[in-house]
C-alpha positions, 0 to 999 in steps of 0.5 A, a space after each residue: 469511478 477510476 481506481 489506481 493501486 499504489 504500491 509504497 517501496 519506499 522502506 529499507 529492509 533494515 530487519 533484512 540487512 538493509 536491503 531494498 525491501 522490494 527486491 527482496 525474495 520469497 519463493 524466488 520471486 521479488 516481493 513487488 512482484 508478489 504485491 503487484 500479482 495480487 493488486 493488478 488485477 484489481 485497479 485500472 492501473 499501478 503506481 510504484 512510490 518510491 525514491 532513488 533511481 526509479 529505472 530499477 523498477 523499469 521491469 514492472 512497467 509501472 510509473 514510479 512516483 517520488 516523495 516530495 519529503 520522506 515522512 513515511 508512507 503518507 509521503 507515498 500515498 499523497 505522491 500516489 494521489 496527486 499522480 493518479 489524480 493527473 491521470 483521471 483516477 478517483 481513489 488510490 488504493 495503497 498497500 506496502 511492499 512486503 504484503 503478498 498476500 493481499 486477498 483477491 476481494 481487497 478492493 471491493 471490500 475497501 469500496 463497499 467499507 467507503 460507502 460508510 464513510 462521509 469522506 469516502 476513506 477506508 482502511 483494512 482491519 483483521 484479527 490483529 488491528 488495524 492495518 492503515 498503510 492498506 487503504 483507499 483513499 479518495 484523490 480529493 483527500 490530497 490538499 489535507 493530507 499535504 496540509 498534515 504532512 506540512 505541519 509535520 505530521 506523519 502518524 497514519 492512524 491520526 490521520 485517517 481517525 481525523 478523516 472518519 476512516 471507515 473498516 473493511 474487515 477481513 477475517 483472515 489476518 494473514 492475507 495482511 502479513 508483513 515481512 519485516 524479518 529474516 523470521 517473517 519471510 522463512 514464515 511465508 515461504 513455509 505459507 507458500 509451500 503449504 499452498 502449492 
């Protein structure tokens, strides 16, 4: 078993003013990086999905892989999973950009989740719902999901319900934080400066 990470980059931070959600800052620090510090250490290797000009990620030291067609981060996950499936990974791990604070445990958590499941998908589940973009999938999931992709669909949940997903449960509802706004990200600086 190979695991990959992907981190999908491929939003707009319109909440922010339209920024590249992943150059955003939080405690002086791109979101990416905070994301990429987290899920490292957890995989054998980290793809960055994203369109436009990969060079400006060239600090990361991560392959950046483009969407065939933006459908959101579905569109991500399947460039991730034909990717790392060309460079020997069984399963992809996927989170969004603006996540930093993934727990330590996220990928066993995900793999022991997926021994529950006939198709070997997991998704995070905590205290306020479900959070489908973080997930692990298996790379023999890609001809499905270009197939749903293809007919036009681009609902995660739908797709990961039609494919059994199995839960990995955390308690802690804000290692899975998304910052979507100016309030988000003041929000997780004070977290950070609580934690120091």
């Amino acid at each position: 078993m190979q695991i990959f990470g992907v981190i999908l980059a491929g939003g707009q931070a319109r909440r922010m003013g339209g920024a590249d959600k992943a150059f955003v800052a939080l405690a002086g620090r791109p979101l990416i990086a905070h994301v990429l510090a987290r899920l490292e250490p957890q995989v054998e290797r980290v793809l960055i999905s994203a369109n436009g000009d990969p060079s400006r990620f060239a600090g990361f030291g991560c392959p950046v892989v483009a969407d065939d067609r933006p459908q959101g981060p579905l569109s991500g996950v399947l460039a991730a999973l034909i990717a790392a499936s060309g460079m020997g990974a069984t399963h992809v791990v996927s989170t969004p950009v603006d996540t930093p604070f993934l727990p330590g445990d996220l990928v066993p958590q995900l793999l022991l989740a997926a021994e529950a499941s006939l198709e070997g998908l997991a998704l995070v589940a905590a205290g306020d719902g479900d959070h489908p973009a973080t997930a692990l999938w298996p790379v023999g999931l890609a001809p499905a999901l270009a197939a749903y992709l293809a007919a036009g669909e681009a609902k995660v949940t739908r797709f990961t319900d039609a494919h059994a997903a199995a839960r990995a449960y955390f308690a802690d509802a804000r290692a899975f934080l998304n910052l979507n706004t100016p309030e988000d990200l003041a929000a997780a600086e004070a977290l950070l400066r609580g934690a120091a």
